[in-house]
C-alpha positions in Angstrom: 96.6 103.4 143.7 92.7 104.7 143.6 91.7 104.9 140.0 89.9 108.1 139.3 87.7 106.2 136.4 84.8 105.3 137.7 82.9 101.8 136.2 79.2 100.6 136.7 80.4 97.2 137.4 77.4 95.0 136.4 77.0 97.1 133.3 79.7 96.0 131.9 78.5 92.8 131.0 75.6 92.5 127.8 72.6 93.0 128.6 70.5 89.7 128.2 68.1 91.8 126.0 70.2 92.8 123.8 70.5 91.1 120.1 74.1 88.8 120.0 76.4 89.9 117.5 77.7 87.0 115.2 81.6 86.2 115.7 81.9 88.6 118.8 82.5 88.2 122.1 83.2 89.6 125.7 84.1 86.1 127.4 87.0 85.3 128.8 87.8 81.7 129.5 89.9 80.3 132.5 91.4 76.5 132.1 90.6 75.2 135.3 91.6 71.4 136.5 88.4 70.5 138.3 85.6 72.1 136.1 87.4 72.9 132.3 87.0 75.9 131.0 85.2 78.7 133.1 83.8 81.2 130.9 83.2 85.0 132.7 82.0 88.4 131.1 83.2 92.1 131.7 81.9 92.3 135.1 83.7 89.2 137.2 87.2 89.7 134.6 87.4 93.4 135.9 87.0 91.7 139.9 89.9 89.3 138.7 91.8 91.4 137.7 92.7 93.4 140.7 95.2 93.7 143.7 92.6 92.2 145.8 91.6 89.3 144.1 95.2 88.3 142.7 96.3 88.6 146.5 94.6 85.0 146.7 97.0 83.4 144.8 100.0 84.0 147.2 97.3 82.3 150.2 97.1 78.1 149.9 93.8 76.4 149.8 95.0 74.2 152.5 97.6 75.5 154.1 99.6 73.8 156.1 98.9 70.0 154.8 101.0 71.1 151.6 103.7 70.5 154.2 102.8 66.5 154.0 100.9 66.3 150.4 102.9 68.1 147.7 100.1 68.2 145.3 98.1 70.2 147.6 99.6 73.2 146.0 96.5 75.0 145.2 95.5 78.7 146.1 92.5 80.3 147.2 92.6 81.9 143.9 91.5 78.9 141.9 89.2 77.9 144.5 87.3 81.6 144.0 87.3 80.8 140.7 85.4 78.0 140.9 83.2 78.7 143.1 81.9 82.1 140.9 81.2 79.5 138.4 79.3 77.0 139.9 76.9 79.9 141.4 76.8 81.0 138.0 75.7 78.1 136.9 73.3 77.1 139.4 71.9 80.4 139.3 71.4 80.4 135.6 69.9 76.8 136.0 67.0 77.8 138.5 66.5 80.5 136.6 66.2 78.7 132.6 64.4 75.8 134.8 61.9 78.1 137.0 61.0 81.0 134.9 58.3 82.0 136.9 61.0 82.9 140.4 61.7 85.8 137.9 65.3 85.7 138.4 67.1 88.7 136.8 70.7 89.3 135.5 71.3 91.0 138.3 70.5 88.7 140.6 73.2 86.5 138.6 75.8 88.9 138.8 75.3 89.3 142.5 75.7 85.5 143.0 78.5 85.1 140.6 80.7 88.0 142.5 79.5 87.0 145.8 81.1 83.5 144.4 84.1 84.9 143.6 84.8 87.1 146.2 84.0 85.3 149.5 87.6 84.2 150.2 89.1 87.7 149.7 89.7 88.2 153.4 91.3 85.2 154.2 94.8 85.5 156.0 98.0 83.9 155.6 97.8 79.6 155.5 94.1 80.3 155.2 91.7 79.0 158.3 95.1 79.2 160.6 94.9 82.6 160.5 91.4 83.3 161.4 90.6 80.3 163.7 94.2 79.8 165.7 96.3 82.7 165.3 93.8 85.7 165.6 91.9 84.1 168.8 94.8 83.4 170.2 96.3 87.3 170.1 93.2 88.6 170.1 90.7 86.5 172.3 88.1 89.1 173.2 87.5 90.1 169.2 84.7 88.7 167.3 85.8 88.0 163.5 85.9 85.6 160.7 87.5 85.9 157.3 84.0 86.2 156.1 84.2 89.9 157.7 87.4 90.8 156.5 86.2 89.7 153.0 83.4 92.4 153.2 86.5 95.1 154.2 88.8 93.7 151.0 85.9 94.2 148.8 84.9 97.9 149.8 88.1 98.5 148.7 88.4 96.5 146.0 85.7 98.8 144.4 87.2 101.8 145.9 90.8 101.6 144.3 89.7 100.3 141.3 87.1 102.2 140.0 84.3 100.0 140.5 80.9 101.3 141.3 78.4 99.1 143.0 74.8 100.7 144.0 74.2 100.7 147.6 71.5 97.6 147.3 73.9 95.7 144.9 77.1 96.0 147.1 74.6 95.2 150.3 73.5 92.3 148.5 77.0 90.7 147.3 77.7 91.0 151.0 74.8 89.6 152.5 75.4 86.9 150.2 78.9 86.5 151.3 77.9 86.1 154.8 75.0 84.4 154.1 72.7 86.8 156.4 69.8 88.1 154.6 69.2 91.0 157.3 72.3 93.0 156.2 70.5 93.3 152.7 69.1 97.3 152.3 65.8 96.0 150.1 63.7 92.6 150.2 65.9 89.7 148.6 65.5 86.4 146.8 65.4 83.8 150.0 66.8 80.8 148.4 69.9 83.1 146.4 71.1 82.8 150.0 71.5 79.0 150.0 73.9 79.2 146.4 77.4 80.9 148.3 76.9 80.8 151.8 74.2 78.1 152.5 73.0 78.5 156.8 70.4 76.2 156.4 71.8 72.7 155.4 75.6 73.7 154.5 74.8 72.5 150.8 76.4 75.2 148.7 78.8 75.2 146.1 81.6 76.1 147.9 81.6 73.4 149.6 81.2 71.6 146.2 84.5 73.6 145.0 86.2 72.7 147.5 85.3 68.7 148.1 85.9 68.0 144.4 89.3 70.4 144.6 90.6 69.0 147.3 89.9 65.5 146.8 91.9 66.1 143.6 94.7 67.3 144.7 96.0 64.9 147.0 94.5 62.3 144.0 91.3 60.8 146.3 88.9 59.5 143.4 85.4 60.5 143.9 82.3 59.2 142.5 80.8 62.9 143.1 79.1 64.5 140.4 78.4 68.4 140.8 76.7 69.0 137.5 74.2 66.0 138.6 73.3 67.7 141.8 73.1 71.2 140.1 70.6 70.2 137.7 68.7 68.4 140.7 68.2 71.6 142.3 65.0 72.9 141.9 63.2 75.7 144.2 60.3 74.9 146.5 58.5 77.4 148.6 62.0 79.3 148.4 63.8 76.4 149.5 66.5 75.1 147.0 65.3 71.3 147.2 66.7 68.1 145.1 65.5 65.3 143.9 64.9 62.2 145.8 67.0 59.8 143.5 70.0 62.2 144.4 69.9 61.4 148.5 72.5 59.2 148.8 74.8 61.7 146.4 74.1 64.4 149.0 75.3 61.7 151.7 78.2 60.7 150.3 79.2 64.4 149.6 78.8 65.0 153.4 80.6 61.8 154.2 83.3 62.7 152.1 83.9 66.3 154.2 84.1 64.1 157.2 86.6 61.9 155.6 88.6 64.9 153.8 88.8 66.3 157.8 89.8 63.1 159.2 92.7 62.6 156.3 94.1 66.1 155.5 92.6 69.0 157.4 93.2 67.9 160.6 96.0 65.5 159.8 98.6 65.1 162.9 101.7 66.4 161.0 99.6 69.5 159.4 97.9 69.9 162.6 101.8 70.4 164.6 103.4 72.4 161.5 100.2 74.8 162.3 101.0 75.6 166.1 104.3 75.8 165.2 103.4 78.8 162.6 100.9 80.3 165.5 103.6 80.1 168.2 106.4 81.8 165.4 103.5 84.8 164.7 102.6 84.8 168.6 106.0 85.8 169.0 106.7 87.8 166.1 103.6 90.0 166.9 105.3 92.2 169.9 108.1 93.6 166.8 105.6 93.3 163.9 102.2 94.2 165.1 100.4 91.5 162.2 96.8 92.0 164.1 97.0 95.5 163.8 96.8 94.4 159.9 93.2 93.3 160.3 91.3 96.1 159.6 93.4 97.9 156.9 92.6 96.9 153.6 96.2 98.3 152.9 97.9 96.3 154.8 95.9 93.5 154.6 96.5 93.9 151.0 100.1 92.0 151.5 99.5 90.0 154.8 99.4 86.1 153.0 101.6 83.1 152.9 104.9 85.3 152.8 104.7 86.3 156.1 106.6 83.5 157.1 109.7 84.5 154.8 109.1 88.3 156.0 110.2 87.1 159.4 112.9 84.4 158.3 114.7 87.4 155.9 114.4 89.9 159.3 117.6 90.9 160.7 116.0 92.4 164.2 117.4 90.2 166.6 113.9 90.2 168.6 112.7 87.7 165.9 115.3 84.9 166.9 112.8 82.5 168.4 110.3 83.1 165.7 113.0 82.6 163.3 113.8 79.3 165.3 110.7 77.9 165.4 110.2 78.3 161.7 113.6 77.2 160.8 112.9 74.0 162.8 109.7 73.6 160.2 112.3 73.8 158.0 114.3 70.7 158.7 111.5 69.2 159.7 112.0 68.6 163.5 108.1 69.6 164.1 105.9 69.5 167.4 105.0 65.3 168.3 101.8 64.1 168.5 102.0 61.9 171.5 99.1 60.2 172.4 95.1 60.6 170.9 91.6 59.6 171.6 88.2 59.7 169.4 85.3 60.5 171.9 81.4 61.0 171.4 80.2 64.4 170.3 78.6 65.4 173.5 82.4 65.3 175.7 83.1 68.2 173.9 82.8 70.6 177.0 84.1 67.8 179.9 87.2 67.0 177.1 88.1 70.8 177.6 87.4 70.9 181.2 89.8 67.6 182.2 92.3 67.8 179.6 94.8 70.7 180.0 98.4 71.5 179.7 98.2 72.2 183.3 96.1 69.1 184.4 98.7 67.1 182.4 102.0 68.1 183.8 100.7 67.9 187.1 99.5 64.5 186.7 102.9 63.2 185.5 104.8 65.2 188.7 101.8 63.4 191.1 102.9 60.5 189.5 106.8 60.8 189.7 107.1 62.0 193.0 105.4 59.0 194.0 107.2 56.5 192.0 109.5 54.4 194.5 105.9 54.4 196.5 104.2 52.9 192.8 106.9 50.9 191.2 105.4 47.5 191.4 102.2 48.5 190.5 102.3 49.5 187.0 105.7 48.5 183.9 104.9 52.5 183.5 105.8 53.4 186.9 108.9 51.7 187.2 110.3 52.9 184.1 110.2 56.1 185.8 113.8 54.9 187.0 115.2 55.2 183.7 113.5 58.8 183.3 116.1 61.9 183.4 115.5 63.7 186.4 116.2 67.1 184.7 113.4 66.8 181.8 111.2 65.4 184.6 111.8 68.7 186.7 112.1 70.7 183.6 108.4 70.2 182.2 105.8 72.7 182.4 102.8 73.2 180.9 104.5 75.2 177.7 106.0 72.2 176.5 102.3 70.7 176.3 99.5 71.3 173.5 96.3 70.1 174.2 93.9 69.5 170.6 90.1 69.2 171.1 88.6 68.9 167.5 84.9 68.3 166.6 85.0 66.2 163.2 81.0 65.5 161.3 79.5 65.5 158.4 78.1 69.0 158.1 75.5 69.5 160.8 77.5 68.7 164.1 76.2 65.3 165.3 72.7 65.3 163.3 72.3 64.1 160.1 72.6 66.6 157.4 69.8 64.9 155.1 67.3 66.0 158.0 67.8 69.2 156.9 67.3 69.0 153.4 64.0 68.4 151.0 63.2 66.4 148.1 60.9 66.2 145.4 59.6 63.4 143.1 59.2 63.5 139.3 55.4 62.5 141.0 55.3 65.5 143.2 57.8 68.2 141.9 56.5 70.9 143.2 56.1 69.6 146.7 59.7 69.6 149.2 59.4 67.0 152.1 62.3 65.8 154.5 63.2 62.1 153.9 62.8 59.0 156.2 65.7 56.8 156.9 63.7 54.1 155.4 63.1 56.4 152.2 67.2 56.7 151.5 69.0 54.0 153.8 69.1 51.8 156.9 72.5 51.5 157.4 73.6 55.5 157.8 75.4 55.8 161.0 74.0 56.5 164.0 76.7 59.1 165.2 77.3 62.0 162.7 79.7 63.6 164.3 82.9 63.0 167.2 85.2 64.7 169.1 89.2 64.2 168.6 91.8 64.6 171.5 94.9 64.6 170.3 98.1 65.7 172.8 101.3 67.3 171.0 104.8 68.1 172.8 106.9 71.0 171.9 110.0 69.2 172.7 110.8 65.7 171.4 112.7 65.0 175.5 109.3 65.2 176.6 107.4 62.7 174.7 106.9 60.1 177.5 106.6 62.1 179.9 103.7 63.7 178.5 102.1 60.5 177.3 101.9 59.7 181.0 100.5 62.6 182.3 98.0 62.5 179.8 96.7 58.7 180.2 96.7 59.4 184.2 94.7 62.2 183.5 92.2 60.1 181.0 91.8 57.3 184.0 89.4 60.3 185.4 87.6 60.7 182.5 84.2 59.0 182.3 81.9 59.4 179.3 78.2 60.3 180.2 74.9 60.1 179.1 74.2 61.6 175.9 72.2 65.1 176.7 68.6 63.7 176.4 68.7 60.2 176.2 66.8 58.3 178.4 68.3 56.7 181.7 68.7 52.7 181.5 65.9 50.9 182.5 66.6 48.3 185.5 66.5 45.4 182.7 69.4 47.5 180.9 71.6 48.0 184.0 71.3 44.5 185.8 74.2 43.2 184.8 76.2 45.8 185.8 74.8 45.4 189.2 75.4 41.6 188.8 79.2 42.2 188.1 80.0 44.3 191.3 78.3 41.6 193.4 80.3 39.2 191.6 77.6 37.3 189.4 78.1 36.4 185.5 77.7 37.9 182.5 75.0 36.5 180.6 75.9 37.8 176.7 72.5 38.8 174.9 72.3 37.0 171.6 72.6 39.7 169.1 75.0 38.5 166.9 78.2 40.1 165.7 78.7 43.7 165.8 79.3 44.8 161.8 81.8 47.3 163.3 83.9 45.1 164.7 87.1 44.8 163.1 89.1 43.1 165.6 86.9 39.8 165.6 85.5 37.7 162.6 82.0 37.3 162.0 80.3 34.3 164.4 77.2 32.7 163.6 76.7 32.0 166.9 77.5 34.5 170.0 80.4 33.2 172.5 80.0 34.1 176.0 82.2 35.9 178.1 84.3 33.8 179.9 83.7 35.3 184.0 86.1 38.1 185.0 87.1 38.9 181.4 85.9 42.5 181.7 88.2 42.9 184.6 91.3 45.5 184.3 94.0 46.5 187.2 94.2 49.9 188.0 90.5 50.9 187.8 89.2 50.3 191.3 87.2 47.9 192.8 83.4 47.0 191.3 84.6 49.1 187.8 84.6 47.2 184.6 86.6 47.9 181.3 84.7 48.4 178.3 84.8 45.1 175.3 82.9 47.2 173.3 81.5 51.2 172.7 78.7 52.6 175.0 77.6 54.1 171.7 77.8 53.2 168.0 80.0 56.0 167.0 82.8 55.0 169.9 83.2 51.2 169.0 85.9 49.2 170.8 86.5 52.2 173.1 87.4 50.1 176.4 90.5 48.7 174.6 92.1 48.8 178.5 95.4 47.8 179.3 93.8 45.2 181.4 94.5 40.8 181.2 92.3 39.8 177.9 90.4 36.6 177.5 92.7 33.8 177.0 95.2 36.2 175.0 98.0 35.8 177.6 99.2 38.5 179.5 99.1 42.0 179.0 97.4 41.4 175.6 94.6 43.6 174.2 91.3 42.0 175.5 89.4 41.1 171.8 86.2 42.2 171.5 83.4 39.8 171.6 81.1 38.3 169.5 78.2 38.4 171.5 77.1 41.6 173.1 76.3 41.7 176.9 74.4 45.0 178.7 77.0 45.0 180.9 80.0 45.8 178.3 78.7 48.7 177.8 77.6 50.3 180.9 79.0 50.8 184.3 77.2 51.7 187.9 79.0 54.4 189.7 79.0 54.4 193.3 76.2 57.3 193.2 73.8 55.3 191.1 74.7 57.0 187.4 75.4 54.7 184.1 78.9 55.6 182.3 81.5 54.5 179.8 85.1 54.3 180.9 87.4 55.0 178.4 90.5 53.1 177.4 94.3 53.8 176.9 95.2 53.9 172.9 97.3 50.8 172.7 98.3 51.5 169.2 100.3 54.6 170.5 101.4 54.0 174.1 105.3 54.0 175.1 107.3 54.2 177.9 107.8 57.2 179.9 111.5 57.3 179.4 110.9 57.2 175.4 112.6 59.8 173.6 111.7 61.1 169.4 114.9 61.4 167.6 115.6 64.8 166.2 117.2 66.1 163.3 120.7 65.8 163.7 123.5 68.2 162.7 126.6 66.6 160.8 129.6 67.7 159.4 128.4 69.2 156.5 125.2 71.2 158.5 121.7 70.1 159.3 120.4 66.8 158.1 116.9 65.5 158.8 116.3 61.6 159.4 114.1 60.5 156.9 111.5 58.4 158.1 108.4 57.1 156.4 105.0 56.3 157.9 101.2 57.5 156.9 99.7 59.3 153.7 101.6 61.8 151.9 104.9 63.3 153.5 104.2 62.3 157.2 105.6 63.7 160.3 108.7 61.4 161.4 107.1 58.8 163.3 108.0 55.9 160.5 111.3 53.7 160.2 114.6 54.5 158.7 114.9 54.9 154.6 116.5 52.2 152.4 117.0 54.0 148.9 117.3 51.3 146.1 118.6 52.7 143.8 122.1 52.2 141.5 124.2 49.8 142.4 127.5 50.4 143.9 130.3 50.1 141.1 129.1 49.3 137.5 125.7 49.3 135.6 124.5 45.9 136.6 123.3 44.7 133.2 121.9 47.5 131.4 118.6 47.8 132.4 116.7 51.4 133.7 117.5 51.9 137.1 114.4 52.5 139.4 114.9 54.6 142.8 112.5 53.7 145.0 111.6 55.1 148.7 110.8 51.8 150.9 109.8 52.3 154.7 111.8 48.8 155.8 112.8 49.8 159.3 116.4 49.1 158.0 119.6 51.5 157.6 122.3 49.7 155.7 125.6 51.5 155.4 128.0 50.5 152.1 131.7 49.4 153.7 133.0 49.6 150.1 134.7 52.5 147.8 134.1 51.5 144.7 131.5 54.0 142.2 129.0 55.7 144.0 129.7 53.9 147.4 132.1 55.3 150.2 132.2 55.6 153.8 128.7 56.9 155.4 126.4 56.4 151.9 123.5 54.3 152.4 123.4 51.3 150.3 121.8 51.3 146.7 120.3 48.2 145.0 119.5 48.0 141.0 116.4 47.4 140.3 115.5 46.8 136.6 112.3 47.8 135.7 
């Protein structure tokens, strides 16, 4: 409904000139679990306090891993919140700190509402919708929630009597998007690097966000926001920070990387999320959701609820979507089936290799040649045991190939290269830092590449596996893009190896990164052939350790190790020799091979147990494993809990959860037990 009283939105606030009147007050204040109370005037409550903004509470911060963390219940709603207030306050701080910049109030209010309203076009389970569903439906179409934010607040204003001049709305936008060219008059520079920062990616929603996060699934941080929001201080209209405050700024890019590595692209989030894409893909022929996009109207109700939309439907041509989302339901989700961390610069090889395609054919190659292959691989000849239907049956639908970058901010560059200091000696002067000015012992990768292969259907976990890891023998990891080509000194080894000669360790020490061996004082050499591995050809070597820093222990192999007995993972050594890292192709060029994941192989006859159906309906398995509320690749459930048949004593009784790998059935009938109810055990507490 379009209200037909128009309001000057940023006049609704005092004006900073005029004289405060004792015991009154136009601030509203919102309890908020990361920052306290937020306090906001006229002009942000009457933003809040609209269709469009409240839409955000119905839209969770982080989607899909509420699936396996509980507490990470929070919307986008609280997240905008915050956000408007820490550009408030940073923008109020350069501006009581730096006079002379000549900040206005209305430079304020623009950063504050920008704040507050650059998550208003986000869709339904937040970044699945614009980075996986939309792409996927719509693959020729350029857009980002940041453009449908701009579209949700035109109309925002529109239907709620909210007036914006021209250069003011621009502005908020500009800010939003973080492009100063889509402003109408000459802007502020560094107001740009508050909401939406291009340059370094410091802003404060990525402050919000880290510190919101983090909280809900109850990771402790040492971060402190105010600390870095009084650092700020502008330099030739650069927001810079002090020098003291480097390794703050590290460890708030290191904890992204670890917040990515934990929840957002967490296996069991990561399956529940094509799951959702595949129900929408095929809910979208009865539905039309994308035409959505570009009507505020509609958009106005697409969020989270979408998914019980389609599960309340009574069309019959929603029965697989309905399937697919009831299976979220009972938790019988997509597998992950095998993964690999490579080097930043594989990205475009990774896509090019790995494919649903490229995997099912490999396993068929494979298969049809098994009586041919038996004896050469344990792998092969528990083809015999495979079921010749699911073997004949798979096809490139059943496979889902994940290629995810994972860094710290800036891709695979450090993010404190792109960021000044100052000095209480020099504050007026901004300068980039030297390693040696903040520390010697950041990585020397800043960024990787995950692979990570899912199966639609449980029948097909092993089969997949093995298509996969036939497909990864072909993989070779190149020279990083620019780095120069080993000297002769650097490759002899490697020449020495094919022509059968030793491997003369260099005396380096221990690698700090090694976890699998203990710290030497003195190197050990590699005992000759060590670095051998069946299957690889002749004159190739298997990695003992990373061809860079950022890929250590990659060459894992499922070669013979070094006086580990048979079959057992090769340890990495203590001494580091050229030629365990590099290896001479027949044309001349220095790669890394790449090794199987031990930690996740299984035959190709294994099979995921899926939710069963009893008597009484559909039961799920519970099964433990990983943080939070993890996907079913864990052991069966003991509950401890009360005893069977009296109170044991008196004391509290304690139910506890433990992942023992054990399923004990009670064979009695006395209180609480009976015929098919897991056994209880008092514990008193």
């Amino acid at each position: 409904m379009v209200s037909h009283t128009r309001r000057m939105l940023l006049d609704l606030d005092d004006s900073w000139t005029d004289a405060p009147v004792e015991g009154v007050t136009s601030v509203r204040r919102f309890k908020d679990s990361i920052h306290d109370y937020l306090p906001f005037g006229p002009t942000i409550c009457a933003i809040i306090d609209t269709p469009q903004f409240q839409r955000l509470r119905n839209i969770k911060q982080l989607g899909t891993s509420y699936y396996v963390w509980p507490g990470a219940s929070h919307n986008r709603f609280e997240h905008c919140l915050g956000v408007a207030y820490l550009a408030q306050t940073l923008a109020m701080h350069i501006k009581d700190s730096q006079p002379s910049l000549g900040i206005t109030q209305r430079d304020v209010q623009c950063v504050t509402i920008a704040g507050l309203c650059h998550d208003l076009g986000h869709g339904p389970w937040s970044h699945v919708w614009d980075s996986m569903f939309i792409p996927s439906i719509l693959p020729d179409k350029s857009w980002c929630h940041e453009d449908a934010s701009r579209m949700m607040f035109d109309a925002l204003l529109e239907e709620n009597g909210l007036e914006l001049a021209a250069d003011d709305a621009a502005f908020v936008k500009a800010l939003i998007m973080g492009d100063m060219s889509l402003c109408i008059k000459e802007e502020k520079p560094y107001l740009f690097q508050i909401v939406a920062n291009k340059r370094n990616g410091l802003d404060v929603d990525k402050f919000d966000y880290i510190a919101r996060d983090s909280h809900a699934i109850d990771q402790k941080s040492n971060l402190s926001l105010t600390r870095l929001i009084y650092s700020s201080r502008v330099i030739d209209n650069e927001i810079c920070y002090h020098i003291k405050d480097a390794n703050q700024i590290f460890e708030l890019c290191h904890t992204r990387m670890s917040l990515h590595k934990r929840i957002y692209t967490h296996h069991t989030a990561k399956a529940i999320e094509y799951m959702i894409v595949d129900a929408l893909t095929k809910a979208e022929p009865v539905m039309h959701i994308a035409r959505r996009l570009e009507n505020p109207k509609e958009y106005l109700y697409l969020t989270d609820h979408i998914q019980t939309e389609i599960e309340a439907s009574k069309d019959p041509r929603l029965a697989e979507a309905q399937a697919i989302l009831h299976r979220i339901r009972i938790r019988d989700l997509y597998k992950a089936v095998d993964f690999k961390v490579f080097p930043w610069h594989c990205k475009a090889d990774l896509k090019d290799l790995f494919t649903p395609e490229s995997v099912v054919n490999a396993f068929k190659d494979v298969y049809s040649r098994r009586d041919v292959l038996m004896h050469s691989s344990p792998d092969i000849a528990a083809l015999q045991h495979v079921d010749e239907e699911d073997a004949n049956a798979l096809g490139p639908e059943h496979v889902i190939i994940e290629i995810t970058p994972r860094h710290h901010g800036m891709g695979n560059m450090n993010p404190l290269n792109f960021v000044k200091f100052y000095s209480k000696h020099n504050p007026s002067k901004g300068v980039e830092a030297n390693a040696d000015d903040v520390s010697v012992t950041l990585p020397s990768a800043f960024g990787e590449i995950m692979l990570r292969v899912y199966t639609r259907e449980s029948r097909f976990f092993g089969l997949v596996q093995l298509g996969y890891r036939t497909v990864l023998t072909n993989f070779e990891i190149p020279p990083a893009p620019g780095s120069a080509p080993p000297s002769r000194e650097q490759t002899v080894d490697a020449e020495e190896a094919v022509a059968g000669g030793i491997d003369i360790p260099l005396d380096l020490g221990p690698d700090p990164g090694d976890l699998l061996t203990p710290p030497a004082e003195t190197p050990t050499p590699t005992p000759p052939g060590a670095s051998s591995a069946s299957g690889l050809g002749a004159g190739r070597r298997t990695l003992s350790r990373s061809a860079t820093a950022g890929m250590a222990a990659l060459g894992a192999g499922s070669g013979s190790g070094s006086g580990t007995g048979t079959g057992a993972r090769p340890r990495a050594l203590s001494g580091r020799s050229r030629s365990a890292k590099l290896d001479r192709t027949a044309s001349g060029r220095i790669v890394a091979e790449v090794g199987d994941n031990v930690f996740t192989k299984v035959p190709p006859n294994y099979k995921v147990a899926s939710p069963k159906k009893g008597a009484k309906g559909v039961k799920r398995e519970r099964e433990g494993g990983g943080e939070g509320e993890d996907g079913g690749d864990g052991g069966k459930v003991l509950e401890i809990g009360r005893a069977r048949g009296g109170d044991g004593g008196g004391g509290k009784d304690l139910d506890l959860d433990l992942d023992l790998g054990l399923d004990l059935e009670a064979d009695g009938d006395g209180h609480g037990g009976g015929e098919g109810i897991r056994a209880r055990k008092k514990s008193k507490v």
